[in-house]
C-alpha positions as CSV (number, residue, x, y, z in Angstrom):
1,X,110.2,116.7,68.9
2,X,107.2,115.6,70.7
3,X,108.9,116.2,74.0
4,X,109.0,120.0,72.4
5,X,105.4,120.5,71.7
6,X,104.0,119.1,74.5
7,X,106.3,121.4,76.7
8,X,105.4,124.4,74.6
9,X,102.2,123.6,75.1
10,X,102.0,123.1,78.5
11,X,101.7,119.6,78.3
12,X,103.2,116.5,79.9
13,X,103.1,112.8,80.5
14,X,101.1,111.6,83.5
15,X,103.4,110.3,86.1
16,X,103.1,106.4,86.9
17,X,103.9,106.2,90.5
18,X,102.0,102.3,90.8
19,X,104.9,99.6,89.6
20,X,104.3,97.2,87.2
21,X,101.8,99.1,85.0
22,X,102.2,98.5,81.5
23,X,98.4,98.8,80.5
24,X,96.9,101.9,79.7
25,X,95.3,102.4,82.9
26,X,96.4,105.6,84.9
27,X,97.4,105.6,88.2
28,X,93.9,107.0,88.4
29,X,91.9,104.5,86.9
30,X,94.3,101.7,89.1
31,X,93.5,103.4,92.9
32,X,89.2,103.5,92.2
33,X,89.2,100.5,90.5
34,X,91.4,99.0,93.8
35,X,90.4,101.0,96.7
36,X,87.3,103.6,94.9
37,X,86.0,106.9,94.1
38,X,86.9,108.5,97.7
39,X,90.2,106.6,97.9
40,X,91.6,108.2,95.2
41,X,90.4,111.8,96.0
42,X,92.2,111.2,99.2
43,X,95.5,110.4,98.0
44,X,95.2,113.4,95.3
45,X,94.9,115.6,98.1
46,X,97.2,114.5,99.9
47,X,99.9,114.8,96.9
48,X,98.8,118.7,95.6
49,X,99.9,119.3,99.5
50,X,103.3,117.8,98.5
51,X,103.6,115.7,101.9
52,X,103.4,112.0,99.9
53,X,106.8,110.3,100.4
54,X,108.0,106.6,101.7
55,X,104.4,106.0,102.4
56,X,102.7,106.9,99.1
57,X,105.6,104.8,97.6
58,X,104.6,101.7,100.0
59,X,100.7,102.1,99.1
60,X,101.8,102.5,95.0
61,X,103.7,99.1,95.4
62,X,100.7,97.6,97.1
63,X,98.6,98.3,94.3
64,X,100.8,97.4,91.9
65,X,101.8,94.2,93.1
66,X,97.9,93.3,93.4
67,X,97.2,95.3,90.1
68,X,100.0,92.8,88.2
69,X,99.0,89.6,89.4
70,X,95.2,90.4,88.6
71,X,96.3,91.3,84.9
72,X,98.7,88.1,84.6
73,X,96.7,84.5,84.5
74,X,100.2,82.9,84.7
75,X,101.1,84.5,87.9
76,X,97.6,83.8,89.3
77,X,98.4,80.0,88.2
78,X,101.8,80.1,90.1
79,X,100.4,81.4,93.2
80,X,97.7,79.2,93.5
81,X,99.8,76.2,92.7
82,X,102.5,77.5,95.8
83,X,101.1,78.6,98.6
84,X,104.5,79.7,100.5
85,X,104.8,81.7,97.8
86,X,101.3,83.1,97.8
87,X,101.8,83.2,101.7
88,X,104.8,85.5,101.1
89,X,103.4,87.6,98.8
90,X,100.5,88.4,101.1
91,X,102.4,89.0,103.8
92,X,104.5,91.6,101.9
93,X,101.3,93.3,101.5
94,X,100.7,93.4,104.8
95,X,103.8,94.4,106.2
96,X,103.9,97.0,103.8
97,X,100.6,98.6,105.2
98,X,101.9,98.1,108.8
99,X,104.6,100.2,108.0
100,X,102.2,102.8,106.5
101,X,100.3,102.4,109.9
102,X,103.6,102.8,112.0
103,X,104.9,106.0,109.8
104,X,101.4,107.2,110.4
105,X,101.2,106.9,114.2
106,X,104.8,108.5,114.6
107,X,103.6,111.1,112.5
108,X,101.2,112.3,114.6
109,X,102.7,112.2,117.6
110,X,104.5,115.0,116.3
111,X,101.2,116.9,114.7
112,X,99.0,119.0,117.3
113,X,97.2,120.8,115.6
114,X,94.5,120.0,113.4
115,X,95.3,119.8,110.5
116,X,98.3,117.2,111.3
117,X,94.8,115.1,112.7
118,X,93.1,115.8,109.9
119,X,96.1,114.4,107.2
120,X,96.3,111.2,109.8
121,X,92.8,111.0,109.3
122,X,93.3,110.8,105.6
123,X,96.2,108.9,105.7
124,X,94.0,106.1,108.1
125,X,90.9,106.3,105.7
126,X,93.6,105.4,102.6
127,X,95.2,102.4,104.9
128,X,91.8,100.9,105.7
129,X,90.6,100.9,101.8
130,X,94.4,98.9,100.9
131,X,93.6,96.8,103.9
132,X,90.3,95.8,102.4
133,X,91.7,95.7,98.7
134,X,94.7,93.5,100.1
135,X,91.8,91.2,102.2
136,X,89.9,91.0,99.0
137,X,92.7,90.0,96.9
138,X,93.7,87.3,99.5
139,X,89.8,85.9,99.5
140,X,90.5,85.4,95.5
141,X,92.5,83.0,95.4
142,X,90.6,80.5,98.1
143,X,87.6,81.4,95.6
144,X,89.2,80.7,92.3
145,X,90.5,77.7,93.7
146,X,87.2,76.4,94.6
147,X,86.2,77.7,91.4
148,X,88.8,75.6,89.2
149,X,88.0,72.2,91.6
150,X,84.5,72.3,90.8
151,X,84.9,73.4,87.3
152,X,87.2,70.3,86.9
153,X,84.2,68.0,88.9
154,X,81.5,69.3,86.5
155,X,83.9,69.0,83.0
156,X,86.1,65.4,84.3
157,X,82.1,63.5,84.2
């Protein structure tokens, strides 16, 4: 019934296109919190032009996977407790944003005019904010570590 109002009205759910969001942030709220303001005007512009595909999927799944482990205390525990594993999810990220890098650079080979440049240009400015987010993330856990250890010095007196 509720399906029928809100398509009477015009209405209708916002997409989730970041995995692993089950809080009430939108996808929205996930990309400026992660990567900012400019960020996520970016990426809306490049999906009302309808040309977001593989590598808008590979970006989504780099925020999400950051986005979950942030929101879980029991994951952040596991990975700082394994580092292979916390090795392996890192380097997931990264491979994921040197594929967006490679699609990117293929792209344009193809593009010649300018506005083919100009969407590269976008597309660069969108890998270099999940590069930071991803180098941040990475930083966290060498911080919380430290964080825990001295936290245990001060309280173990």
């Amino acid at each position: 019934m509720l399906d029928r109002v809100r398509a009477i009205a015009g209405l209708h759910e916002p997409s989730r296109n970041i995995p692993y969001n089950y809080t009430s942030f939108s996808d929205r709220e996930i990309v400026i919190r992660l990567l900012g303001e400019e960020a996520w005007s970016v990426l809306d512009e490049l999906r009302a032009e309808r040309r977001t595909g593989r590598s808008a999927r590979l970006l989504c799944e780099v925020l999400g996977d950051i986005w979950v482990v942030r929101r879980n205390p029991y994951l952040q525990d596991d990975l700082l407790d394994n580092r292979t594993r916390r090795a392996f999810l890192i380097a997931t990220l990264h491979d994921r944003l040197s594929e967006i890098a490679r699609r990117r650079r293929v792209s344009v080979s193809g593009w010649y005019d300018a506005a083919g440049r100009e969407r590269a240009s976008r597309v660069e400015m969108l890998e270099a904010a999940a590069q930071r987010a991803v180098d941040e993330f990475a930083d966290e856990f060498d911080k919380m570590a430290e964080l825990r250890r001295r936290a245990t010095k001060a309280l173990g007196r």
